[in-house]
MARRONU-196762 format. One record per residue: residue number from 1; residue in one letter; x, y negated, z negated of N, C-alpha, C in turn. Coordinates in Angstrom, 3 decimals. Layout:
! residues N
SEBA | NUM | A | X | Y | Z | X | Y | Z | X | Y | Z
...
***
This chain:
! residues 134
SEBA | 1 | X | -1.255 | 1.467 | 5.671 | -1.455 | 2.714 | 6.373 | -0.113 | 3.196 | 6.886
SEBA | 2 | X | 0.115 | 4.484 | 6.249 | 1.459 | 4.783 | 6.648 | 2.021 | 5.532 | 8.249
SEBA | 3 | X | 1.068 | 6.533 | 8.589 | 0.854 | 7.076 | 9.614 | 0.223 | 6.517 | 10.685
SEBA | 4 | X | 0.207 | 6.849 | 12.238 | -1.193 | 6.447 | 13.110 | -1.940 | 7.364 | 12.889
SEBA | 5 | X | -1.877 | 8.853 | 12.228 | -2.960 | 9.544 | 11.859 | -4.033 | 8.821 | 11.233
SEBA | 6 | X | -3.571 | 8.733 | 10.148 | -4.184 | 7.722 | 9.148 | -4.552 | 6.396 | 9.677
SEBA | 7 | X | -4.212 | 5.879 | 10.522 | -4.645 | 4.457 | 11.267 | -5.541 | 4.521 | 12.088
SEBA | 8 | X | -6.073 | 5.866 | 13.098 | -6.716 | 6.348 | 13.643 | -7.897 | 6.594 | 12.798
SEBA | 9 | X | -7.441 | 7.988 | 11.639 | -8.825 | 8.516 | 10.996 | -9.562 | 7.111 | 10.558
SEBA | 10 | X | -8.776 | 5.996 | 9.854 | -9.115 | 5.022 | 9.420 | -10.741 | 4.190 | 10.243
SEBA | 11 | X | -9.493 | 3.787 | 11.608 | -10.704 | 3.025 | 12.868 | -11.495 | 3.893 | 13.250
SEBA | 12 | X | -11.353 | 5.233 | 12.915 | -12.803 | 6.266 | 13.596 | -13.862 | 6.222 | 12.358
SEBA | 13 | X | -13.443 | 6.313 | 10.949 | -14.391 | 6.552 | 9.848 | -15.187 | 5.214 | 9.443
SEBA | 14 | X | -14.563 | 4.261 | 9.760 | -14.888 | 3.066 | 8.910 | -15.737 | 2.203 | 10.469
SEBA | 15 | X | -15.208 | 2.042 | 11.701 | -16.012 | 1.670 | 12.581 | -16.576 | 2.086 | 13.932
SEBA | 16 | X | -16.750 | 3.188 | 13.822 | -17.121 | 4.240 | 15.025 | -18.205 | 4.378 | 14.250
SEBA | 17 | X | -19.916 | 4.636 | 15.518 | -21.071 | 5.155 | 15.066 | -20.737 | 6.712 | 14.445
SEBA | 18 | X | -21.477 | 7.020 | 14.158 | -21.244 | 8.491 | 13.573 | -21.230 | 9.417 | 13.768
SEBA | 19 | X | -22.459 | 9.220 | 15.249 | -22.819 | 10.093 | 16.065 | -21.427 | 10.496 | 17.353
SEBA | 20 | X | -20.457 | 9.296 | 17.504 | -19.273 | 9.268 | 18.254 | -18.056 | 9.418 | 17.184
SEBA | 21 | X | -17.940 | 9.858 | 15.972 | -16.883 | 10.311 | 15.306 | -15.895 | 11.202 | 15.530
SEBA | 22 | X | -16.705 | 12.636 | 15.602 | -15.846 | 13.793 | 15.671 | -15.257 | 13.773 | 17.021
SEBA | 23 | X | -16.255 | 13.408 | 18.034 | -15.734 | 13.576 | 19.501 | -14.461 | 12.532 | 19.750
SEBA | 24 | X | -14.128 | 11.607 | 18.893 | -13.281 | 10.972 | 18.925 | -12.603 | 10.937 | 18.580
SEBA | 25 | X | -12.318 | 11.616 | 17.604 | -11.332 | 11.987 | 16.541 | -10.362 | 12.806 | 16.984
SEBA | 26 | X | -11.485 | 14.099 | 17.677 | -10.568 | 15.228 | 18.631 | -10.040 | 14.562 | 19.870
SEBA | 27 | X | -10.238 | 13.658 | 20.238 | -9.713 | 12.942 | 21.939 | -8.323 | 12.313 | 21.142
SEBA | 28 | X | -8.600 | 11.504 | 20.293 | -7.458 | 10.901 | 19.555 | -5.942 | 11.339 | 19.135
SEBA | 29 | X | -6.421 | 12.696 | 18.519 | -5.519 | 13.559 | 18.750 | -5.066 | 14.718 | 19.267
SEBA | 30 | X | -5.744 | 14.551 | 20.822 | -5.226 | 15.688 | 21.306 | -4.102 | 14.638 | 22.600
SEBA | 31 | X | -2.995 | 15.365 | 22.772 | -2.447 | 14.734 | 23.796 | -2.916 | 14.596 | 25.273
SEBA | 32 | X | -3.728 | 15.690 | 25.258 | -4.078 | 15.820 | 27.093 | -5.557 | 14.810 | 27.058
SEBA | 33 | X | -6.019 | 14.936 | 25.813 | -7.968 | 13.803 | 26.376 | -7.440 | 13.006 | 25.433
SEBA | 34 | X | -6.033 | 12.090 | 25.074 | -6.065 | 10.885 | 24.093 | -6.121 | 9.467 | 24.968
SEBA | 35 | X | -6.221 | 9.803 | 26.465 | -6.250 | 9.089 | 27.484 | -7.626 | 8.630 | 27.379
SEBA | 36 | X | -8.668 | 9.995 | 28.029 | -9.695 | 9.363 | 27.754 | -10.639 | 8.988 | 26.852
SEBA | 37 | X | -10.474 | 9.182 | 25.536 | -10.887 | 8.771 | 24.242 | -10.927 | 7.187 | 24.262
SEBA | 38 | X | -9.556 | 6.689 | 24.609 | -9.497 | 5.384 | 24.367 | -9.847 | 4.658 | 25.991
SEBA | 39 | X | -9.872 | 5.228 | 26.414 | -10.707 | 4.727 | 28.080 | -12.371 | 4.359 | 27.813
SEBA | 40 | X | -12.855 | 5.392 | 26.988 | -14.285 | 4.659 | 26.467 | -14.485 | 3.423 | 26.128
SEBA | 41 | X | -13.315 | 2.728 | 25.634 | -13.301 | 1.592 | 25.029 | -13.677 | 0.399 | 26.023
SEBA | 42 | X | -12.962 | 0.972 | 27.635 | -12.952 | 0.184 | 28.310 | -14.216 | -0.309 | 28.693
SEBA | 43 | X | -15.568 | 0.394 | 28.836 | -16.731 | 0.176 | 29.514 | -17.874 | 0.175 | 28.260
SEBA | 44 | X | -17.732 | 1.286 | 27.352 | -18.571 | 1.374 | 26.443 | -18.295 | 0.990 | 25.296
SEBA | 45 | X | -17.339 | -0.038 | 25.065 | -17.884 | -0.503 | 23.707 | -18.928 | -0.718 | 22.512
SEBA | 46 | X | -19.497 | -1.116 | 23.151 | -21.177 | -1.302 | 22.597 | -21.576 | -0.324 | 21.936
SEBA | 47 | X | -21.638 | 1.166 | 22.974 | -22.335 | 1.802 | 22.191 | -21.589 | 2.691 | 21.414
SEBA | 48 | X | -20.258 | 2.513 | 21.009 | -19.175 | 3.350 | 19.838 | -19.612 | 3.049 | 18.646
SEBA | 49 | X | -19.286 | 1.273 | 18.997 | -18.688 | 0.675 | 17.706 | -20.079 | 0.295 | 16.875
SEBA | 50 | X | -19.693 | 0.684 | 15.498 | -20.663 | 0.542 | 14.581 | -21.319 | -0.736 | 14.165
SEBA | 51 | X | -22.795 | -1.525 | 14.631 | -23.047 | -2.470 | 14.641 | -22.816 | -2.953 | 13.112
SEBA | 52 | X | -22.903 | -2.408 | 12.064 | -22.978 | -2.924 | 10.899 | -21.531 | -3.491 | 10.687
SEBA | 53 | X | -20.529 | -3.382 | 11.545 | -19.353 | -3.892 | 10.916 | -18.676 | -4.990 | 11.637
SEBA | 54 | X | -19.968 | -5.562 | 13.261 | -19.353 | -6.332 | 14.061 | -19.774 | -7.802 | 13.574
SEBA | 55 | X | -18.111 | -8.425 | 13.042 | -18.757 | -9.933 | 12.623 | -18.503 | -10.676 | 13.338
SEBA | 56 | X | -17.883 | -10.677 | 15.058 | -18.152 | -11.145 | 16.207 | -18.131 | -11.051 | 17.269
SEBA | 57 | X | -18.655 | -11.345 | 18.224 | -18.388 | -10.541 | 19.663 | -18.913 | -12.066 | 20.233
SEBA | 58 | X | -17.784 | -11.938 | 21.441 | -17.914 | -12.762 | 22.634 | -16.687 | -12.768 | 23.368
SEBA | 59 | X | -17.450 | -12.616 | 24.978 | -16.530 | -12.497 | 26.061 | -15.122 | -13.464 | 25.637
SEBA | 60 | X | -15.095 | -14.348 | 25.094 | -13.900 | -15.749 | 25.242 | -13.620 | -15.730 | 23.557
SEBA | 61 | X | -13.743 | -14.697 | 22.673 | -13.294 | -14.260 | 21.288 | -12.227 | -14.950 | 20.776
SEBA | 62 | X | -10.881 | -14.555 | 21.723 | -9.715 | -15.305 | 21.466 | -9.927 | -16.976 | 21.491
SEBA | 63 | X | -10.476 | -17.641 | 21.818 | -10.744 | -18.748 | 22.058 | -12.008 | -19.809 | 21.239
SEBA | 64 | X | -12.207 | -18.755 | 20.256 | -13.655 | -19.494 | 19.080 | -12.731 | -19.840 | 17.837
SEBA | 65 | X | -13.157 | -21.154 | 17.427 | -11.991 | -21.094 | 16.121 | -12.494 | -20.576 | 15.345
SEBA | 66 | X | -13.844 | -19.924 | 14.657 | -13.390 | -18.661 | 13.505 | -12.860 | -17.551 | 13.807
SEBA | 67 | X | -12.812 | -17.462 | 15.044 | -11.905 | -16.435 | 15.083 | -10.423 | -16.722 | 14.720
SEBA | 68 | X | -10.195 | -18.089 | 15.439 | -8.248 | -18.636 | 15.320 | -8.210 | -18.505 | 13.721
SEBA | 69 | X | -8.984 | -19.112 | 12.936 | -8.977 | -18.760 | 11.370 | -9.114 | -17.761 | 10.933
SEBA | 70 | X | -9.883 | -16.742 | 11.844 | -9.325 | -15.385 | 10.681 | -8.433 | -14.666 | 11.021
SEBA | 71 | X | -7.594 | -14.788 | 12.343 | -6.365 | -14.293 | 12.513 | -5.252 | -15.066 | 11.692
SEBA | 72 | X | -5.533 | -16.231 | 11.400 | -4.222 | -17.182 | 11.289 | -4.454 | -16.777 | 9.161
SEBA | 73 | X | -5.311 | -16.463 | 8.870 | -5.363 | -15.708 | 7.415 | -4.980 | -14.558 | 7.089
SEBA | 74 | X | -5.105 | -13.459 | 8.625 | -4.128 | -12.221 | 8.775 | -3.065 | -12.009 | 8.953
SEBA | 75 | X | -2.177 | -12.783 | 8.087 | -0.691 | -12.305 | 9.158 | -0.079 | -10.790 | 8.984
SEBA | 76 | X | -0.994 | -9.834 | 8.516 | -0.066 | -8.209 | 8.288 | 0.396 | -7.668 | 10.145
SEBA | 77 | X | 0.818 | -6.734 | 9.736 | 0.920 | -6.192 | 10.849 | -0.110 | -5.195 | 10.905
SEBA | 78 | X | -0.388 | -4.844 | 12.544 | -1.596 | -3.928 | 12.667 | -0.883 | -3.074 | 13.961
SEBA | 79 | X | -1.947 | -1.840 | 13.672 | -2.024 | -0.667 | 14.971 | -2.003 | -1.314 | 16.152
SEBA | 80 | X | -1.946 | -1.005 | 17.159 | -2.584 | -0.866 | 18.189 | -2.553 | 0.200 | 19.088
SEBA | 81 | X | -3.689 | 0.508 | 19.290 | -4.637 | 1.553 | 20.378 | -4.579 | 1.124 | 21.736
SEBA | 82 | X | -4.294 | 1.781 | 22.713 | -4.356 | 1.695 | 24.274 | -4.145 | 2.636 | 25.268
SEBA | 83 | X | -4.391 | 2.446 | 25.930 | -4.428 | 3.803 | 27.606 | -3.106 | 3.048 | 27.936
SEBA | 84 | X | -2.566 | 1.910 | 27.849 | -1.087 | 1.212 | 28.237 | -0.191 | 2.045 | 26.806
SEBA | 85 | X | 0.276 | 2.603 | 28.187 | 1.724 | 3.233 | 26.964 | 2.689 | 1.940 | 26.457
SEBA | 86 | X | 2.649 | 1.214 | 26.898 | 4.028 | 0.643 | 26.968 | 3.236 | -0.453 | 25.413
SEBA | 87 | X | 2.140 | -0.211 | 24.872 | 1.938 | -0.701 | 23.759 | 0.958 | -0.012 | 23.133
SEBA | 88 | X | 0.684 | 1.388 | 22.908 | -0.311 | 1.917 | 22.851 | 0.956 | 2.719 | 21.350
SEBA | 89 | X | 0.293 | 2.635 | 19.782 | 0.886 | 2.764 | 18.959 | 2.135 | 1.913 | 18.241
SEBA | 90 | X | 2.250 | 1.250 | 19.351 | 3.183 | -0.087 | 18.688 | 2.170 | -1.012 | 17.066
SEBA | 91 | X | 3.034 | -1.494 | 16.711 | 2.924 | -2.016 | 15.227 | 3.417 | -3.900 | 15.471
SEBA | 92 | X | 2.944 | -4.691 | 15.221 | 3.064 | -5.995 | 15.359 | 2.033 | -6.882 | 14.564
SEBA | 93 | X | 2.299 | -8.202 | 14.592 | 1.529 | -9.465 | 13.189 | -0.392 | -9.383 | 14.444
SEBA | 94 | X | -0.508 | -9.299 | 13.906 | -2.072 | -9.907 | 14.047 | -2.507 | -10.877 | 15.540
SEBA | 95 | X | -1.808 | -11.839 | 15.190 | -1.581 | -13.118 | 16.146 | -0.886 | -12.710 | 17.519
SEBA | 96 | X | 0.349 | -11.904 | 16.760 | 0.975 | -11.236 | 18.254 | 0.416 | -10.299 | 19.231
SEBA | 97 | X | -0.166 | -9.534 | 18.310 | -1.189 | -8.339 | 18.922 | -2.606 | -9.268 | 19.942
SEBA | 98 | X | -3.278 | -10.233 | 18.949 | -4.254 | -10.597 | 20.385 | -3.552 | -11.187 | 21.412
SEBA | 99 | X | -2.219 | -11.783 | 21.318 | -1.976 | -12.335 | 22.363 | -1.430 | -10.808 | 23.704
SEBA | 100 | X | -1.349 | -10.573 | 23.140 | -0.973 | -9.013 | 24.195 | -2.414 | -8.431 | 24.489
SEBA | 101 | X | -3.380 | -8.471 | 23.340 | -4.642 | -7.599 | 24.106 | -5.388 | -8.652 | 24.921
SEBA | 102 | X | -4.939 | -9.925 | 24.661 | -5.860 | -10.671 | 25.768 | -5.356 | -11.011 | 27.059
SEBA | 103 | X | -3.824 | -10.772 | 27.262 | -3.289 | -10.642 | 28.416 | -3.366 | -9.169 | 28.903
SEBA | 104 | X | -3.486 | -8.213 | 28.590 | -3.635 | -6.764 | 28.852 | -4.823 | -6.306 | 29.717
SEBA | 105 | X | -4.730 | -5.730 | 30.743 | -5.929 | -5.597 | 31.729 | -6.316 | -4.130 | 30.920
SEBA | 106 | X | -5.983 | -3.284 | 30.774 | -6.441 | -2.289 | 29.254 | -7.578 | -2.563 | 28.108
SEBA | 107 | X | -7.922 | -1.656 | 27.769 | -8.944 | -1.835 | 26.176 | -8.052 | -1.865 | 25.522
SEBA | 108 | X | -8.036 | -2.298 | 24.602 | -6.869 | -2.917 | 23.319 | -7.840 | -2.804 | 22.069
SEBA | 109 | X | -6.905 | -1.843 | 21.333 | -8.039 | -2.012 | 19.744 | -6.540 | -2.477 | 19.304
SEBA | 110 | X | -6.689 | -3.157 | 17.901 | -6.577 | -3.984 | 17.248 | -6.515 | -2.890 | 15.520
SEBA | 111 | X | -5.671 | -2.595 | 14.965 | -6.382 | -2.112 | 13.645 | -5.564 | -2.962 | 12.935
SEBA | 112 | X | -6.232 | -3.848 | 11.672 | -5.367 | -3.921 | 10.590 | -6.091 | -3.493 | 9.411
SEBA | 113 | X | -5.723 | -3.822 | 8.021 | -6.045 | -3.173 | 6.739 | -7.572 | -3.153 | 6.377
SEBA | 114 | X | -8.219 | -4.228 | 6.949 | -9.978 | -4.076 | 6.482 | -10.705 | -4.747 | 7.376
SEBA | 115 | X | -9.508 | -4.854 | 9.114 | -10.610 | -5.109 | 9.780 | -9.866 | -4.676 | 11.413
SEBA | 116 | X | -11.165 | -4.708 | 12.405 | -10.278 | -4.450 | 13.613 | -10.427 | -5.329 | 14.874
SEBA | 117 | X | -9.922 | -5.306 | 16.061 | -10.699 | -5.969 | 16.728 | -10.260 | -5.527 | 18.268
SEBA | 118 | X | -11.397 | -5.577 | 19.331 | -11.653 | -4.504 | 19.931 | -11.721 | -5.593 | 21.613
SEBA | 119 | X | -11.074 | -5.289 | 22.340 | -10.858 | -6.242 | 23.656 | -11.246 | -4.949 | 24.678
SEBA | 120 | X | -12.555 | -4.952 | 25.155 | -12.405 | -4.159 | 26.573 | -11.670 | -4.553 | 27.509
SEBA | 121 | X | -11.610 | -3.319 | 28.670 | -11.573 | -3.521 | 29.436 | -11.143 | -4.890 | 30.400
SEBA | 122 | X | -10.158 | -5.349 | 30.973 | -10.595 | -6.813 | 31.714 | -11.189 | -6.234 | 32.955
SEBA | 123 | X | -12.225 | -6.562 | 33.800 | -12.581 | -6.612 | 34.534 | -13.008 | -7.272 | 35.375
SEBA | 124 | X | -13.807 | -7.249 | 36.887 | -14.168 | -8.566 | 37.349 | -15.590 | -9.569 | 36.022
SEBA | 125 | X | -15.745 | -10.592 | 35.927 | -16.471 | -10.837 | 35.339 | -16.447 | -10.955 | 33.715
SEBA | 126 | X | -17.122 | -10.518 | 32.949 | -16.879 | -10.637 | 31.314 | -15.520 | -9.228 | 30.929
SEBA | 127 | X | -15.141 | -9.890 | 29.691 | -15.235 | -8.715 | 29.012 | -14.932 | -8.573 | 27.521
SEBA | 128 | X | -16.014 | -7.362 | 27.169 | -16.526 | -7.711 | 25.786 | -15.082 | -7.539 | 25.082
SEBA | 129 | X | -15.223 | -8.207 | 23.592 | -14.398 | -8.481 | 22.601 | -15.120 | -8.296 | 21.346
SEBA | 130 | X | -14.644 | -7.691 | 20.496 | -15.379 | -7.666 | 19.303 | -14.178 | -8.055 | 18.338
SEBA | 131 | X | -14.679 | -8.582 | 16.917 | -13.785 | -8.356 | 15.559 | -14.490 | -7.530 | 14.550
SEBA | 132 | X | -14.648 | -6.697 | 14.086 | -15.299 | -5.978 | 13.072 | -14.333 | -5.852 | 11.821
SEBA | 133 | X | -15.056 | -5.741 | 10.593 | -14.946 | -5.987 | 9.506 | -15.304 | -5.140 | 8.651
SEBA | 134 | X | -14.918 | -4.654 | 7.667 | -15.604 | -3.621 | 6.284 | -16.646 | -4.590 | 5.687
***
């Protein structure tokens, strides 16, 4: 993916419900609501992301070894999405990226080539994590 246009249209077409597409698409790229587009991420995960493509979710994600195995089989580099500027469009390996979205008090998406993975919010208590997949 050469662009974040294209890295964006990508994570909106392939794992966003359908019914939350367009409205996201326009938050994504507009500069003044690209704040809160990706602020949804923080609380509502659940109901964005397209169940048919989630092949795991759990609060402690980083910490299941199929997950450590299917990062440690990804080494590309991927997007990343955030309300934190200071990594929000940055480009980095797979491995490096969860270790930043799981220290990150931010929603952290995750994009790489055929899959993504999605860290709400930290908050008091849980917080959801997904990996989704084509």
């Amino acid at each position: 993916m050469n662009s974040e246009y294209q890295t964006e249209e990508y994570f909106v077409s392939i794992y966003i419900k359908k019914a939350h597409r367009e409205r996201l698409r326009h938050e994504l790229t507009s500069e003044k609501k690209r704040s809160r587009g990706l602020s949804r991420f923080a609380h509502q995960s659940g109901e964005l992301l397209n169940p048919a493509r989630i092949r795991m979710k759990d609060d402690n994600l980083e910490n299941r070894n199929t997950f450590r195995e299917f990062v440690m089989a990804h080494p590309e580099v991927c997007a990343i999405l955030s309300e934190d500027p200071a990594i929000d469009g940055k480009r980095m390996p797979f491995n490096e990226a969860v270790s930043i979205a799981a220290f990150s008090p931010d929603a952290v998406i995750i994009i790489g080539d055929s899959f993504c993975a999605v860290f709400a919010e930290a908050e008091k208590g849980g917080r959801e994590k997904y990996l989704l997949a084509e």
